[in-house]
C-alpha positions, 0 to 999 in steps of 0.5 A, a space after each residue: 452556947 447555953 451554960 448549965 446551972 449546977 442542977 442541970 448539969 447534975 442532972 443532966 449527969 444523971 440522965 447521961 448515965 442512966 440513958 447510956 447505961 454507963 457508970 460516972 467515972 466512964 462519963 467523967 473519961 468521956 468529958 476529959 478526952 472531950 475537953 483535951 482533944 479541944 485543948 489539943 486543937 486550939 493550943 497546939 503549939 503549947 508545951 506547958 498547962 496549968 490545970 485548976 480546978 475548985 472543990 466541986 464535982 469537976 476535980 475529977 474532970 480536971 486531974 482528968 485532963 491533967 492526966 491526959 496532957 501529961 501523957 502527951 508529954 506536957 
């Protein structure tokens, strides 16, 4: 597996959402719906999450996810 410095990643943010022609926020539900289908999958049995996150661009990715398992009734 491969992690991205923050430059990369904004730029591959960047190429995504020119290439596809979709706006950040699409890109942001996209990523979230990623990130809780494996949270789904790996920790099934789980009722309760904390979800964390820092001052970085990621915020809105991770009240994404929040507000994804919420639904689900964690």
């Amino acid at each position: 597996m491969k992690v991205l410095t923050a430059t990369q990643s904004r730029q591959l943010d960047a190429y995504t959402i020119k290439a596809e022609g979709i706006e950040s926020i699409d890109l942001m539900e996209r990523a979230a719906q990623a990130l809780t289908a494996e949270i789904r999958q790996l920790w099934s049995g789980l009722l309760n999450f904390y979800v964390f996150a820092g001052s970085g661009n990621n915020g809105g990715d991770a009240l994404a996810v929040a507000r994804l398992l919420a639904a689900e009734g964690h």
